[in-house]
C-alpha positions as a Markdown table, in Angstrom:
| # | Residue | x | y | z |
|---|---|---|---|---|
| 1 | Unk | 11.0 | 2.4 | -51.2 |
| 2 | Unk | 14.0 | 1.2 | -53.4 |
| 3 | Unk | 15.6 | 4.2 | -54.7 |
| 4 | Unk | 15.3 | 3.3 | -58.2 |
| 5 | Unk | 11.5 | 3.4 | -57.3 |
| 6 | Unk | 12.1 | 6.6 | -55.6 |
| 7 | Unk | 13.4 | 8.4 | -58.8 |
| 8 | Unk | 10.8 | 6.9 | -61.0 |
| 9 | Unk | 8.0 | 7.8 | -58.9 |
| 10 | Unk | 8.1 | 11.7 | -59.9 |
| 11 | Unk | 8.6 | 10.7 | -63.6 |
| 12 | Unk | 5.5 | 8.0 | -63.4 |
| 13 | Unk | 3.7 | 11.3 | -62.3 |
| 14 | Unk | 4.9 | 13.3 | -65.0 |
| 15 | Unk | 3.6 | 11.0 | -67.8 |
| 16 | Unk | 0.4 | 11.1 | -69.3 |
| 17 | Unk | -2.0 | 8.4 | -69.2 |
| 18 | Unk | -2.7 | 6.6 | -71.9 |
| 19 | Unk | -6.4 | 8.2 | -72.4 |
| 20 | Unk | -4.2 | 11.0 | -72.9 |
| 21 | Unk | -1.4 | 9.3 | -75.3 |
| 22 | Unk | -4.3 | 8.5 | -77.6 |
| 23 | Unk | -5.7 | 5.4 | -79.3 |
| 24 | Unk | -2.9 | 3.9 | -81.2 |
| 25 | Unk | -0.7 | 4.7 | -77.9 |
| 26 | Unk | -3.3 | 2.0 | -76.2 |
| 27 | Unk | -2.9 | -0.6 | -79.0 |
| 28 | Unk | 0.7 | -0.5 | -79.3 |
| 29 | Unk | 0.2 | -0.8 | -75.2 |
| 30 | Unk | -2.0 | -3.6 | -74.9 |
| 31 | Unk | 0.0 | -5.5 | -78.0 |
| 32 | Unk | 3.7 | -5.0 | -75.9 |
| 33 | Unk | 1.4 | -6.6 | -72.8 |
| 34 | Unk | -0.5 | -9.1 | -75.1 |
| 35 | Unk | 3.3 | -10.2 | -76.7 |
| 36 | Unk | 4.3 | -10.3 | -72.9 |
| 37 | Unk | 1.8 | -12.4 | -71.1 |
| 38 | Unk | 2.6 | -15.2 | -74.2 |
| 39 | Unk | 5.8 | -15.0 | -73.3 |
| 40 | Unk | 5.0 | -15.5 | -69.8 |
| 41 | Unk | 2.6 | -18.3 | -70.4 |
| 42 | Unk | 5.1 | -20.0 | -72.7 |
| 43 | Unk | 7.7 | -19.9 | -69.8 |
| 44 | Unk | 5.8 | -21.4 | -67.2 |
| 45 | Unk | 4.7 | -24.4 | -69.5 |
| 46 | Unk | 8.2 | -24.9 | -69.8 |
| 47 | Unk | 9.0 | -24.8 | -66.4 |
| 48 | Unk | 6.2 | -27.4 | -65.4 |
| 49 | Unk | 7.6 | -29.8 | -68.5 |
| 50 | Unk | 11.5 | -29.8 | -66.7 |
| 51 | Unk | 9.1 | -30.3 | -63.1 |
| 52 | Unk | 11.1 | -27.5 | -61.2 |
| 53 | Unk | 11.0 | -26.9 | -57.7 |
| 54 | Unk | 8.0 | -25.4 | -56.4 |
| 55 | Unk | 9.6 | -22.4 | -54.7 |
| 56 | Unk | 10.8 | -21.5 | -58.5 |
| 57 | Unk | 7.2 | -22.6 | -60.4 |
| 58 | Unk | 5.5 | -20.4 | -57.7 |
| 59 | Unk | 8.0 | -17.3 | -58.7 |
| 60 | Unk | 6.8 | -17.9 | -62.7 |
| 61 | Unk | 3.3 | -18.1 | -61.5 |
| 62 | Unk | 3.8 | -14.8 | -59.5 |
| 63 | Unk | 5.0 | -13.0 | -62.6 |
| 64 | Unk | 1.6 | -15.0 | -65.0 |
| 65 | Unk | -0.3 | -13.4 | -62.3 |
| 66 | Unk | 1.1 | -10.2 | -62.4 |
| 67 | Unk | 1.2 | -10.1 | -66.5 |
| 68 | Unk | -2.2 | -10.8 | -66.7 |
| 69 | Unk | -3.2 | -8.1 | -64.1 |
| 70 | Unk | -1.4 | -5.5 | -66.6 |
| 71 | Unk | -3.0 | -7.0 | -69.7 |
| 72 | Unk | -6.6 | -6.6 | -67.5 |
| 73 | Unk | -5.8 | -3.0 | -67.7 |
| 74 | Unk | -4.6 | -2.5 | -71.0 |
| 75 | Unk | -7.9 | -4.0 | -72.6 |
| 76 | Unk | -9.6 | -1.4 | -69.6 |
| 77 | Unk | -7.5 | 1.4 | -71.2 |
| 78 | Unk | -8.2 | 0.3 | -74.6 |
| 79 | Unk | -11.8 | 0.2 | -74.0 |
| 80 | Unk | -11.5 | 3.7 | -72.4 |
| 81 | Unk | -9.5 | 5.5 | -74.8 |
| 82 | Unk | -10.9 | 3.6 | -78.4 |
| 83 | Unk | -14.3 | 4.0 | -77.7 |
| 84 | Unk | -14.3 | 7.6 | -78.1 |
| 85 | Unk | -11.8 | 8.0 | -80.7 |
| 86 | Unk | -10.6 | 6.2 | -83.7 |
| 87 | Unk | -8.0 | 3.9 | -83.6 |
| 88 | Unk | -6.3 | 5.0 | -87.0 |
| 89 | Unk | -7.0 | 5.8 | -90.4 |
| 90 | Unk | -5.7 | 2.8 | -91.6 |
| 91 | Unk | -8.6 | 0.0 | -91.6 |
| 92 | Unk | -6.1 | -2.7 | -91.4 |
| 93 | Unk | -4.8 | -1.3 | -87.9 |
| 94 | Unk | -8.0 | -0.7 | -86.7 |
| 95 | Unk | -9.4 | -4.7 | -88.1 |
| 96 | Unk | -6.4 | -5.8 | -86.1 |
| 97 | Unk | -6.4 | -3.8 | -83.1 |
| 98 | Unk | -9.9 | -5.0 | -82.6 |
| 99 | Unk | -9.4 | -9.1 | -83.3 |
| 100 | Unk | -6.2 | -8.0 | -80.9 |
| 101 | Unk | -8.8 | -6.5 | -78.1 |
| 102 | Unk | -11.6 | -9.2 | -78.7 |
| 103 | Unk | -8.7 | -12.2 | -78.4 |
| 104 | Unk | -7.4 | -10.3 | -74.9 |
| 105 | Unk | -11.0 | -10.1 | -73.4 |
| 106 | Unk | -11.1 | -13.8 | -74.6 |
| 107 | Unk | -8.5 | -14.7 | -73.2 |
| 108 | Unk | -9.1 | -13.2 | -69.5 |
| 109 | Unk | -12.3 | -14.8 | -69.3 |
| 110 | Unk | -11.1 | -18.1 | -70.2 |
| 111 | Unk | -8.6 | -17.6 | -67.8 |
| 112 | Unk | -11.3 | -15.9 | -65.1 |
| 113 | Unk | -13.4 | -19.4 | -65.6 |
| 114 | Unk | -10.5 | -21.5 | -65.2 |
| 115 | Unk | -9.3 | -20.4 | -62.0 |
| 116 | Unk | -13.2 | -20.5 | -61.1 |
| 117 | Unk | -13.2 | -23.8 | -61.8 |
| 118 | Unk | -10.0 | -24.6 | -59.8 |
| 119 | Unk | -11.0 | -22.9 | -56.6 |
| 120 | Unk | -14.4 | -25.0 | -56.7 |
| 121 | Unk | -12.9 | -28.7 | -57.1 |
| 122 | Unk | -13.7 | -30.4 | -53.9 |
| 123 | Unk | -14.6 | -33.5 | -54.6 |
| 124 | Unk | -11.6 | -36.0 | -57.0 |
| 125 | Unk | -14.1 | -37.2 | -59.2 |
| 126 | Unk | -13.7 | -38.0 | -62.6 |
| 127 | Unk | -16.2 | -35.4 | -64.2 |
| 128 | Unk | -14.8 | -32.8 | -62.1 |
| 129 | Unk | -11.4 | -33.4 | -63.1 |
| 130 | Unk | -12.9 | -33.6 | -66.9 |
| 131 | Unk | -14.5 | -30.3 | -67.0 |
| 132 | Unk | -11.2 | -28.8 | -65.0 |
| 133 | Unk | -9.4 | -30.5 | -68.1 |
| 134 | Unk | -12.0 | -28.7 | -70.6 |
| 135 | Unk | -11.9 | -25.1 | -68.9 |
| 136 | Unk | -7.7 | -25.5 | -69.3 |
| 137 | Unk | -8.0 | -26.0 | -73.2 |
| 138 | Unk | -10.5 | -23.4 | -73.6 |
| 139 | Unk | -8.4 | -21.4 | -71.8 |
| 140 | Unk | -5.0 | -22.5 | -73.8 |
| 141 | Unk | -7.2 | -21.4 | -77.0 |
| 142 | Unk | -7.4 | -18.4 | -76.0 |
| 143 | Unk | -4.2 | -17.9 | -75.1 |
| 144 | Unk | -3.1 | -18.9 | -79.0 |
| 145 | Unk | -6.1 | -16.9 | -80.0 |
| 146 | Unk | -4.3 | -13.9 | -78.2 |
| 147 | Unk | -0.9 | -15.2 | -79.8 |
| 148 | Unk | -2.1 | -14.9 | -83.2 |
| 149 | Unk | -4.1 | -11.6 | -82.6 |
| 150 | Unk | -1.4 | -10.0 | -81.3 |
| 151 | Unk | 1.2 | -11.3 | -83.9 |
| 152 | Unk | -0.9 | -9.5 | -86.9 |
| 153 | Unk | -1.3 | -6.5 | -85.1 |
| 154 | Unk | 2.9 | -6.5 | -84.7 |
| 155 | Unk | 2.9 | -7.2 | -88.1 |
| 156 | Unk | 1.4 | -4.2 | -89.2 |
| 157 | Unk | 2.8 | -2.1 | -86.3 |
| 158 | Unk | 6.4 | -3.5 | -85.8 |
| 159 | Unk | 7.5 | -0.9 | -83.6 |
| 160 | Unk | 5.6 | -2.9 | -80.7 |
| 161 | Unk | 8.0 | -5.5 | -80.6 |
| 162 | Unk | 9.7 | -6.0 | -77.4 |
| 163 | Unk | 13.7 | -6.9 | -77.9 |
């Protein structure tokens, strides 16, 4: 272990979850993940546009892979922690933490259905290649459906922003 890993390991057990941070902690969570995987997403498109070598596109993908593991279990704590306690007072933050939670779920599935859909293609046919195409722009949607989710919720809460 690193030693940088080393020291953070006793502070990692030090915190408190986020079931224990509260609701508002899990939104604020799940938007700084939400802003994150966009960001990610965003990256690698751009990468594949300047057709970079595939020992760098597979480091990008790595780190898509990863981000959407962490915003997996964001919407898993947000689905812990928010269904027994309300998110806020405000109805506005609660409207968009929702839209923000419904738009992540989305968005996983899409993604869950695409990569489906990838592993399965055997055969270079036509259809197959169509409906691979389809799955890929439901999935995109859902990606920009998590964009603009997430951007109302960072309107509201700006503090959620990542520098």
């Amino acid at each position: 272990m690193s030693p940088s890993r080393a020291a953070a390991s006793p502070m990692m057990l030090d915190d408190p979850t986020a079931a224990q941070q509260g609701p508002l902690y899990c939104c604020d969570a799940l938007a700084r993940t939400a802003s994150e995987t966009c960001r990610q997403h965003e990256r690698i498109a751009r990468l594949n546009a300047l057709a970079v070598a595939k020992s760098e596109l597979g480091a990008a993908q790595a780190m898509v892979d990863n981000i959407d593991l962490a915003l997996s279990e964001c919407v898993r704590d947000f689905e812990k922690t928010c269904s027994k306690a309300t998110i806020s007072d405000d109805a506005d933050i609660r409207q968009a933490a929702n839209a923000m939670w419904l738009a992540a779920r989305e968005y996983l599935r899409r993604h869950s259905i695409a990569e489906k859909a990838t592993r399965q293609l055997t055969q270079h046919d036509a259809e197959k290649f169509g409906d691979l195409q389809l799955e890929y722009e439901l999935e995109a949607s859902a990606l920009l459906g998590l964009k603009h989710a997430m951007s109302t919720y960072q309107k509201l809460r700006p503090d959620t922003r990542c520098p």
